[in-house]
C-alpha positions in Angstrom: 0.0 0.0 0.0 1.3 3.5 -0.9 1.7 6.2 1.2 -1.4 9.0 0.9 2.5 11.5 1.0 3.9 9.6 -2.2 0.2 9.8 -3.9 0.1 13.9 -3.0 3.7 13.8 -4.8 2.9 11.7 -7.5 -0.3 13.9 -8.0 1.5 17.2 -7.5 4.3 15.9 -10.4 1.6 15.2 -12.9 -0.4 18.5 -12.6 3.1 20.4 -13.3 6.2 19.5 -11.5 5.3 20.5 -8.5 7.5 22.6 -5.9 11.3 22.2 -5.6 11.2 19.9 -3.3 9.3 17.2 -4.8 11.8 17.5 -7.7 14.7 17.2 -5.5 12.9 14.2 -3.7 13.2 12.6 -7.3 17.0 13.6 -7.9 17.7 12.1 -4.8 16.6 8.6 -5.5 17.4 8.7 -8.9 21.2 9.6 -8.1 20.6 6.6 -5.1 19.9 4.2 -8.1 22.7 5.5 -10.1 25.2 5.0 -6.9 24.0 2.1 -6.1 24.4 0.7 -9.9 28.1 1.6 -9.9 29.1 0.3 -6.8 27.5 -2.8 -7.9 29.0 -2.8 -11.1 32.5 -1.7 -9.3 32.4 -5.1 -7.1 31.5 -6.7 -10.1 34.5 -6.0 -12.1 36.6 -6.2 -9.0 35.9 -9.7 -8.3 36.1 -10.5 -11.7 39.8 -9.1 -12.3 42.7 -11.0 -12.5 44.3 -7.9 -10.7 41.4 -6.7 -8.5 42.2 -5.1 -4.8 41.4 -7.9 -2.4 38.7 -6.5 -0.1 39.9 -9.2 3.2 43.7 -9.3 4.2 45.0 -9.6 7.3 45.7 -6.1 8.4 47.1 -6.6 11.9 51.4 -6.2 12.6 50.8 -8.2 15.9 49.6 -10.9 14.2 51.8 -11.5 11.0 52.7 -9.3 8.1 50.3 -7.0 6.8 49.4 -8.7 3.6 45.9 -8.2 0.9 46.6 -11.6 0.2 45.3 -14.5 3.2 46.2 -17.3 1.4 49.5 -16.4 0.9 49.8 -15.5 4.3 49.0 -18.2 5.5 51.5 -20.8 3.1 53.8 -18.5 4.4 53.1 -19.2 8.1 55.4 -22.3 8.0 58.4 -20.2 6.8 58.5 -17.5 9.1 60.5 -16.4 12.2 58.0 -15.2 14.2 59.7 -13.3 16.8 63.0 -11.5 17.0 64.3 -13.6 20.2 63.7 -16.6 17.2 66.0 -15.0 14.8 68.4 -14.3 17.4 68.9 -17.8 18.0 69.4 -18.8 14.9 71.8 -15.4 14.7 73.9 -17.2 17.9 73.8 -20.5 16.4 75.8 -19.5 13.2 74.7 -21.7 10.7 72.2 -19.4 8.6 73.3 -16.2 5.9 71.1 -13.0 7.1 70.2 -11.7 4.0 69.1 -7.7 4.1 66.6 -7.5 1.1 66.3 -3.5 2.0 68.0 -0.8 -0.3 71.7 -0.4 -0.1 71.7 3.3 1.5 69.5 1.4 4.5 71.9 -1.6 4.6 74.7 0.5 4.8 72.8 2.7 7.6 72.7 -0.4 9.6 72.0 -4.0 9.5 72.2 -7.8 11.4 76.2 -8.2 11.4 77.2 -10.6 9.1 74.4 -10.3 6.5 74.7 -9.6 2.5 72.9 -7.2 1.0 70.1 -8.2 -1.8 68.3 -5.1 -2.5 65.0 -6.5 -4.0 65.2 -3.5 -6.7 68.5 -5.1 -7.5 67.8 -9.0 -7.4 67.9 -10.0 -11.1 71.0 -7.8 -11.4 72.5 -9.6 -8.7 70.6 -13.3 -7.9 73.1 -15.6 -9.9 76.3 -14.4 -8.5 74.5 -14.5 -5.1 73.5 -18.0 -5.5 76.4 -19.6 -7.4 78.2 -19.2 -4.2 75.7 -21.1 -1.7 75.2 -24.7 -1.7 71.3 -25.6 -2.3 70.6 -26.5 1.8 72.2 -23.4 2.8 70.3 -22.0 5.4 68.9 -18.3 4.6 67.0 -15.8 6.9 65.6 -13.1 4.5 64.4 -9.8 6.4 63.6 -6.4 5.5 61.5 -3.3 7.5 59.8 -5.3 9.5 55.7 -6.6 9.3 54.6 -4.1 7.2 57.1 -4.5 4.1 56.3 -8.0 1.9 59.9 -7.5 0.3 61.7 -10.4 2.4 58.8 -12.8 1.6 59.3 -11.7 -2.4 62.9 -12.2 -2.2 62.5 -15.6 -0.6 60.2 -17.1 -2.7 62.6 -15.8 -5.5 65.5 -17.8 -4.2 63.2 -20.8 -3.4 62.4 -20.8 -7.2 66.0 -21.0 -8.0 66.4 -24.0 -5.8 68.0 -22.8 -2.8 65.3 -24.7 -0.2 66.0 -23.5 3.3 65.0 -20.0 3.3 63.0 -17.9 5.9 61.7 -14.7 6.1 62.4 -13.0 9.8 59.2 -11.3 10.3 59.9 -8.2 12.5 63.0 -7.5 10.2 65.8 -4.8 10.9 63.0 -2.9 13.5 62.3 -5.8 15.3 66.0 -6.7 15.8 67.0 -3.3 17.0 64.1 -2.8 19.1 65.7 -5.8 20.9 69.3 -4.0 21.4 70.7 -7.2 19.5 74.4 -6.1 17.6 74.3 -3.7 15.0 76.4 -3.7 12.2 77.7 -0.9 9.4 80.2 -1.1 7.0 
């Protein structure tokens, strides 16, 4: 059942437009419609897309890296340090190459002692030489700016896809390890 309001309106728009009001009433839910047709169409095409902007990722530092992707994140799970007091053991241990995936102006700011620099902006410049030295099982720790930079998880799958298969990614990177007064090293 209509409203006896909307048949006044509906009345008042056939005897001649009525007042102002009643004609913005009309571009009001007409512009509704229109808004409500693109955002439609917008998810549409989104979820469609090969390259569409994931609307669920896992946006919280404390609880992993802050990634679009979940089901990366969560293949990655198994082949992360988790904690800097982790990668600090490993550190003391001396069995795995730190590598500092950063930019070589940060490296050479600071970094884990004993790492190598592989700039990720640099890797395909630098991957074969970097690899041609390490035996296959060598054990790697990537790590760049901490939970909110992906570049240590890109670097590692890199390496894993040129058959080094021990590699890591230390979480809390470079912040994390100085925000634990571990050693500090500059060239």
């Amino acid at each position: 059942m209509r409203s006896h309001a909307l048949a006044v309106a509906d009345s008042l728009r056939e005897v001649g437009g009525g007042p102002a009001i009643f004609r913005m009433f009309d571009l009001i839910k007409k512009m509704m419609v229109l808004l409500t047709v693109a955002a439609g169409l917008a998810l549409l095409v989104n979820g469609l897309s090969p390259h569409g902007i994931p609307l669920i990722g896992q946006w919280d530092a404390e609880v992993g890296v802050v990634t679009a992707d979940t089901d990366t994140a969560a293949l990655w799970m198994d082949f992360e340090l988790s904690s800097p007091q982790a990668a600090k053991q490993v550190f003391d241990a001396g069995h795995a190459l730190f590598v500092d995936v950063r930019s070589r102006d940060m490296f050479a700011a600071g970094h884990i002692p004993g790492a190598v620099s592989l700039p990720l902006g640099d890797f395909d410049a630098m991957v074969e030489a970097f690899a041609a030295k390490l035996p296959p099982q060598q054990p790697i720790i990537t790590y760049c700016s901490g939970r909110l930079c992906q570049d240590s998880h890109t670097v590692a799958q890199l390496l894993m896809e040129r058959g080094l298969e021990n590699v890591v990614v230390f979480i809390d990177g470079f912040p994390g390890w100085i925000e634990n007064g571990y050693p500090v090293a500059t060239p």
